[in-house]
N, C-alpha and C positions, 0 to 999 in steps of 0.2 A: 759705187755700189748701185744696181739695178733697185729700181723697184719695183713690185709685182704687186695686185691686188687681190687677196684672196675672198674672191666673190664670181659668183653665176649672176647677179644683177646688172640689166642690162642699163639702168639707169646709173647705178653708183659707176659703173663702166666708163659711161659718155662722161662723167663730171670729171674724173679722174684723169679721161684723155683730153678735156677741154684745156685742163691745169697745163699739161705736158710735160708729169713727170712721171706718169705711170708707163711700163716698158713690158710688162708682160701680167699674166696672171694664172694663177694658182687654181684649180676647182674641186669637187670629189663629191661624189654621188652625192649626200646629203645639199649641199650647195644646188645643186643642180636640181636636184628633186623640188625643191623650196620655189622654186621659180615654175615651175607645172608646166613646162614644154618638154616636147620630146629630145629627148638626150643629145639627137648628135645634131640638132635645128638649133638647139640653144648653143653649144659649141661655136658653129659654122657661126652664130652673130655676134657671140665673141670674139671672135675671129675677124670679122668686117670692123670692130673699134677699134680695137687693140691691135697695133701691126705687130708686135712681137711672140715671144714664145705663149702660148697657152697649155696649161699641162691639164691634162683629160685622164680618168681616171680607172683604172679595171674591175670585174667585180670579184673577176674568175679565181678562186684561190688556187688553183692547179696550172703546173708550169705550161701543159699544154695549151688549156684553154688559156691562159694569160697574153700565149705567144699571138693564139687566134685575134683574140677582143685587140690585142695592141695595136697587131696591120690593121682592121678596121679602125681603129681610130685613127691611125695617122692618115686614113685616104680618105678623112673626113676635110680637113685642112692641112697645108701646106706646114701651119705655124705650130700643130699640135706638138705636145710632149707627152711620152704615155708616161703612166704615172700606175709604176709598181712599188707594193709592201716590199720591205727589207726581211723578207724570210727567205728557207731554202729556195720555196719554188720561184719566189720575186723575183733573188738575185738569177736560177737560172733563166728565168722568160726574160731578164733582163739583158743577160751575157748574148744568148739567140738574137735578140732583137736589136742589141747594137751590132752584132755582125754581118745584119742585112742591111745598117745604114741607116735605123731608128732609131732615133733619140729619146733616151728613157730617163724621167725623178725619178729615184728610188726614196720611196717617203717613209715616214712613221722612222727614223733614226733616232738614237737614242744613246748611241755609245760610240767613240772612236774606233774602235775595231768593227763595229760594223760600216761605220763608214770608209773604213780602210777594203774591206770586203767590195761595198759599194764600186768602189776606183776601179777594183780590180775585174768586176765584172762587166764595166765598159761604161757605167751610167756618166750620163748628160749632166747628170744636176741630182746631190744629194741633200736629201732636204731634213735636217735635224730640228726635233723638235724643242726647243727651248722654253718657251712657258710652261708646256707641261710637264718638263722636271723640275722647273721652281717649285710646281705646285706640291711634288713631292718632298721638296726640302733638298733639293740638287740643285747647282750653282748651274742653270742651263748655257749660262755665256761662255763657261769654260769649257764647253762640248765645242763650237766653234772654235776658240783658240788651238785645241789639239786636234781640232781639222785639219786645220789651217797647217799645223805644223808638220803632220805628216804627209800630208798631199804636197808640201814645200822641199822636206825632204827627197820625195824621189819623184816630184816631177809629176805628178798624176793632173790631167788636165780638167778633171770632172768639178764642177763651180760646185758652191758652198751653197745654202739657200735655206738663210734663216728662217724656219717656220713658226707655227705658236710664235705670233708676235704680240705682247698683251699692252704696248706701251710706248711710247716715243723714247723713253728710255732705253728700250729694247732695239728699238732702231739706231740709235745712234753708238750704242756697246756692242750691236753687231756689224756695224761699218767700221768702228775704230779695229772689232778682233780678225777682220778683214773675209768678211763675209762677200760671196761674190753678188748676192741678191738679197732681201729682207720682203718677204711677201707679209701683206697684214688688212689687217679688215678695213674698210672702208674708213669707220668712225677714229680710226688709226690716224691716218694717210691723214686726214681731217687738221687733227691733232696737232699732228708735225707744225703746220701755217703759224700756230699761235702762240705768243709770248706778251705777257702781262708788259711788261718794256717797251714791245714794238709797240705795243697798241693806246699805251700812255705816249708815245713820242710822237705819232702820227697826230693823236687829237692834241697837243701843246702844236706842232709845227701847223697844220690849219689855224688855229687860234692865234695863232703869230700872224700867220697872212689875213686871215680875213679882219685882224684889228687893225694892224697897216694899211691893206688894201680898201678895205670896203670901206673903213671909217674914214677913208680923206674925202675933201668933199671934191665935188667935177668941178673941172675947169669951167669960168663963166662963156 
C-alpha cells in the first residue's frame, strides 16, 4: 500500500521524504490556503519533494468550469492529480478529463455505489472517506472492503485511497481491506514509527552493550 501525506506543508513534506516512505500526497484548498502562498507555487514545490502523484484540488462546482481549472492544474506539474467532488458535475468533468489523458481523485466518497460510478467515469484514484463516517456511527472500513470487492469483480483499474485517516489503526485496517493508498496527516505518518515494545527493547539491548562493553576495563 502507498502512502500519501495529506498536507500543503512544505516542512512536514521534507521529513516525510527524508524517512522514505512517503509516495505521494493529498491537498485541497483549505491545506493550501494555511500555508499563504500562491496556489499553483505552492503545488509546483510539492512537486520538487515528493516525486510521486500529488492530487491538486478544484474550486469550480460546474462541470464546465471544473473541466477548465483541471487542464490548468495538470500543466502546473507533470505529477499533479485533479481532484474532483463525487457529484453529477465531478463525475462528468471527471469522465472529459480522463478522455483527454488526465488523471482525476474523485473525493468526498462515501458509499460503494458511488464509488462504483467513480470507476465508471474513468477516475485515477477514488478517495473514500473513512473517519468521517465513523464519526457518524458508520463502520468506514467496511466502505473500503466493498470497494475493493466490486472494483475485483469486474476489473475496474481505478486505486482505492483511504482518506479521513484518524489513526494508525486506520492504516493498518486499510492495508489489510486492501486499500490501494492510505493518505493521513502528518502527526499520523508519525505515529506509525512507535511501539511502547520497540522502544523498551532498544533501551535493554544498549544497556546490554554498554554494560559489557564499556564496563570492561582496557587492555594494559
Amino acid at each position: 500500500m502507498k502512502i500519501f501525506l495529506d498536507t500543503a506543508n512544505l516542512e512536514e513534506l521534507r521529513k516525510g521524504a527524508e524517512w522514505g516512505v512517503v509516495d505521494g500526497v493529498t491537498t485541497n484548498p483549505t491545506l493550501i490556503a494555511r500555508e499563504g502562498a500562491p496556489f499553483a507555487d505552492q503545488i509546483r514545490r510539492i512537486c520538487d519533494i515528493i516525486p510521486g502523484d500529488v492530487s491538486a484540488e478544484v474550486i469550480a462546482t460546474g462541470a464546465a468550469a471544473m473541466i477548465l481549472e483541471g487542464r490548468e492544474l495538470a500543466r502546473i506539474h507533470p505529477n499533479v492529480v485533479i481532484k474532483c467532488p463525487l457529484t453529477q458535475e465531478g463525475l462528468r468533468a471527471t469522465s472529459a478529463l480522463s478522455k483527454e489523458g488526465l488523471r482525476v481523485n474523485v473525493t468526498l466518497c462515501f458509499s460503494a455505489a458511488q464509488a462504483l460510478l467513480a470507476a465508471k467515469a474513468g477516475a485515477y484514484i477514488v478517495s473514500p472517506f473513512i473517519g468521517r463516517l465513523d464519526d457518524i456511527a458508520q463502520p468506514g472500513m467496511e466502505l473500503i472492503d466493498d470497494i475493493r470487492k466490486i472494483y475485483s469483480n469486474y476489473g475496474y483499474k481505478t486505486q482505492i485511497l483511504a482518506a479521513s485517516i484518524r489513526s494508525p489503526l486506520h492504516v493498518a485496517q486499510a492495508a489489510m481491506a486492501g486499500a490501494d493508498i492510505a493518505t493521513m496527516p502528518f502527526k499520523v505518518l508519525e505515529m506509525l514509527f512507535h511501539h511502547p515494545l520497540t522502544d523498551k527493547g532498544l533501551e535493554q539491548f544498549l544497556k546490554d552493550y554498554n554494560r559489557v562493553f564499556q564496563d570492561t576495563p582496557a587492555e594494559p
